[in-house]
Each structure stands twice: as structure tokens, then as C-alpha cells.
N, C-alpha and C positions, 0 to 999 in steps of 0.2 A: 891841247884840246882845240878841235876848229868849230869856232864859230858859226852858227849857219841861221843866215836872218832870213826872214817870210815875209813876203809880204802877201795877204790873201790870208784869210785864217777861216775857209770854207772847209767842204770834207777835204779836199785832196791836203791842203795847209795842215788842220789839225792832223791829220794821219800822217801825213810827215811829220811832222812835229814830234809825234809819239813817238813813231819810228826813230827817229834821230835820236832821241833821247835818252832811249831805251839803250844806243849802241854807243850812249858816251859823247855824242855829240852836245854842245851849249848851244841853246836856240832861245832867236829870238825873235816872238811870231807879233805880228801885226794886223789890224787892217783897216779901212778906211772910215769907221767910226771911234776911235781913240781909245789906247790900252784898257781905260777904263773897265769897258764891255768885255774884255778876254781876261780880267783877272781869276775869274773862276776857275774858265777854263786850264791857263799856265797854273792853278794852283793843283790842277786832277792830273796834269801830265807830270809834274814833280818838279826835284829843286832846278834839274837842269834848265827848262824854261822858263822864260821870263817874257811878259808882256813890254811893247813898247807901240812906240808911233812910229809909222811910214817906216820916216827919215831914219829913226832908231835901227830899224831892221835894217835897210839899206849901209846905212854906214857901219854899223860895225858887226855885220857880217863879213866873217872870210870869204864866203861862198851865200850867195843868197838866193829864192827862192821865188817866183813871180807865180802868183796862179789868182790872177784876176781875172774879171771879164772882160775882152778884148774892150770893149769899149770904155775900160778903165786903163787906157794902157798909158796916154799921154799922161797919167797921173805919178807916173812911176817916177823917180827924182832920178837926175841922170846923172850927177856928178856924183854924188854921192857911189853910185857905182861904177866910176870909172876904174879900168884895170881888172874888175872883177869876174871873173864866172859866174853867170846869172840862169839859173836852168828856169827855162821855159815850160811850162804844164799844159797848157793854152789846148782850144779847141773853137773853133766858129761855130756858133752858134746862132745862125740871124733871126730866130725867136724870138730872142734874150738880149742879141747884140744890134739886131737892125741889120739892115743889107751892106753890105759893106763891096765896094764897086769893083776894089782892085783883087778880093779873093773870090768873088763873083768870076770876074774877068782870069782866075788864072793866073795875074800876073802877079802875085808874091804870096808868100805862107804865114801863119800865124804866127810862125817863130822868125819870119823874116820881116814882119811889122816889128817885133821887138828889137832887132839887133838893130834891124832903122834906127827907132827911137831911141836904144843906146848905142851908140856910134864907137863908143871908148872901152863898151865891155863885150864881156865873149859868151853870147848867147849861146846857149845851147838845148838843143829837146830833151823833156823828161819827164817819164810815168804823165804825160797825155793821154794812155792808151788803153788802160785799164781800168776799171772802178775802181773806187776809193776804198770798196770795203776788200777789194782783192790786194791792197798795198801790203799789208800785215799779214796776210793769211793764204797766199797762195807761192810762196817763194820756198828755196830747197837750197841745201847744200851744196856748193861746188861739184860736179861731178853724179850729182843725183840723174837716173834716167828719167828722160821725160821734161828735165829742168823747163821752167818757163823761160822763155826770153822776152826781152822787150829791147826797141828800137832806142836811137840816139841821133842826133843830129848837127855837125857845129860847124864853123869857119873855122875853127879853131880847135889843134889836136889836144890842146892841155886842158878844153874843156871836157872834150871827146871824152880823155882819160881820167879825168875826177869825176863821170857819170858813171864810165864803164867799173870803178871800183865803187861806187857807194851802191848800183845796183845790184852788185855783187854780194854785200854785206846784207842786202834787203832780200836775197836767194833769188839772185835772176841772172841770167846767160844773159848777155849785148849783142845785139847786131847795129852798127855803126852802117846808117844811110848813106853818109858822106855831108853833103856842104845843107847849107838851110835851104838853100833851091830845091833842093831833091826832100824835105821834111814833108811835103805833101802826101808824100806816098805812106803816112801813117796818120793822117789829119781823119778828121771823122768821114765817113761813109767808104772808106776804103777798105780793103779784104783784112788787111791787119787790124784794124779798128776793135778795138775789145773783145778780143777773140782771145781764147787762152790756148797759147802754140810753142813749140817749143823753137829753139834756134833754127832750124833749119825749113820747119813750118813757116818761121817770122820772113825770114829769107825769101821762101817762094810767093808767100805774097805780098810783101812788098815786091818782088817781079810782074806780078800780077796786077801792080795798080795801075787805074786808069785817070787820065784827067778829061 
């Protein structure tokens, strides 16, 4: 059974969480007010979850889970995921997050502040791109017309490849960006941005984004 730590226990966290759950996964979700406050919660999603701190999540997760607020990011414990696949959920928000100079400027992505800050793990993009309440409820079989897609984005193809099979399991087609330079073209305000599209849809407009 794999592992799969959280760190964020917001909507997209808990709905993964569920999700994961649901399909056999052992999760272990966290977040930055201490397990305490999630014991309800891991007690509604079942035996497979279990509340922990941070560090909990981080470490013994197989595969773990970021979906903080950027400006929670330097929070994230690095060693603890070194070697790891760490999917990225992230979205700018300067509302919420403050102005941020260097995504201002274009010059790096949200998922590319992460893989900064862990230097030793294999960032990669994931379900950024849809609402939280569409995680569970809009996904199709393998082969279904019309399937949804959603995008991916890594340095790294073995992250690539444990997105492109868990989305699968969750009923979504993958389009694979390429590297975290190019993740912008599904960051918010872009054509792909919470649109519900299928593969080839998702393709044309990430073609179509602009910086």
C-alpha cells in the first residue's frame, strides 16, 4: 500500500485525502495548526487516514502532497522530503498571498518556487486546475468520450509518471506540459484555468496561453 502524506488539510487536501482513500491509498494528512484540529475530520474519511503534524506527513509519506498557501511554502520541511515526489496543487494568489515580485515579473512558476525550496525532491504539478468539489465528481473511465483531462508538469519523468497514473485512477486523461518552466501555462488566469476540457481541448489551450 503507498503512503501518501498531505501537507495542507484545506478543500483540495481533504478531497484528496478522500479520494485516496477511497482507492486504497494510506494517508496521512496534516496542517499547520497540529493534528489535534483534524482528528474529526481523519475520523469521517475512515481507518485509512490518519492525522499527523507537518513533519509526520512529510516523512512518511511515499509520495506527498503540498497544497498550502504560497506564502506557506518556506514552511515546508525539506529534508524530510528529500528523494521524494512531492505534487504541487499551488496557485498565486496575491489577495491571499501578497505580491510576489518574481511571479509578478514572469520570472518563475508556482511550482517552480517549490522545487527551489526542495532542491532534493521531484516537484511536480497537480489538480491546480479544477475546483475541489470537481476532484470526486467529474472524472470517467478510461476510454470514456469526452473524458476530462488535466495537465502535469515535472523535471522529472517519474514524477510525470506517478501523476499521469493516479489521475487516471481519479477518471482523467493527462496532458504532460513538460518541465516546471512551461507550468505557467496552466497557473490561474490562463485559457486552461478551471475549464472542464477534454485532452485535446486541454492541449489547445495550453497552446493558447499567454504570458
Amino acid at each position: 500500500m503507498t503512503r501518501v502524506g498531505i501537507i495542507g488539510a484545506g478543500h483540495i487536501g481533504s478531497t484528496l485525502a478522500r479520494g485516496l482513500a477511497e482507492r486504497g491509498y494510506e494517508v496521512v494528512i496534516s496542517n499547520s495548526r497540529g493534528p489535534e484540529t483534524l482528528t474529526a475530520l481523519a475520523g469521517e474519511l475512515g481507518p485509512n487516514v490518519s492525522a499527523g503534524t507537518v513533519t509526520d506527513a512529510a516523512a512518511s509519506g511515499d509520495v506527498v502532497i503540498v497544497t498550502v498557501p504560497l506564502k506557506a511554502l518556506d514552511q515546508i520541511p525539506v529534508e524530510p522530503l528529500a528523494g521524494k515526489i512531492v505534487l504541487d496543487t499551488n496557485n498565486y494568489y496575491w489577495e491571499r498571498d501578497g505580491r510576489i515580485a518574481a511571479l509578478d515579473a514572469k520570472q518563475t512558476t508556482t511550482t517552480g518556487m517549490l522545487q527551489e525550496h526542495l532542491p532534493t525532491s521531484k516537484v511536480v504539478k497537480a489538480f491546480n486546475h479544477l475546483y475541489s468539489t470537481d476532484i470526486l465528481t467529474t472524472g470517467a473511465p478510461s476510454g470514456t468520450e469526452d473524458r476530462r483531462a488535466l495537465a502535469t508538469a515535472s523535471d522529472h519523468p517519474d514524477a510525470v509518471a506517478f501523476v499521469t497514473g493516479l489521475y487516471d485512477e481519479f477518471g482523467f486523461d493527462t496532458v504532460d506540459i513538460g518541465s516546471v518552466a512551461e507550468s505557467w501555462r496552466v497557473e490561474r488566469d490562463q485559457p486552461a484555468y478551471v475549464s472542464r476540457q477534454t485532452k485535446a481541448q486541454l492541449e489547445a489551450n495550453l497552446a493558447r496561453a499567454t504570458r
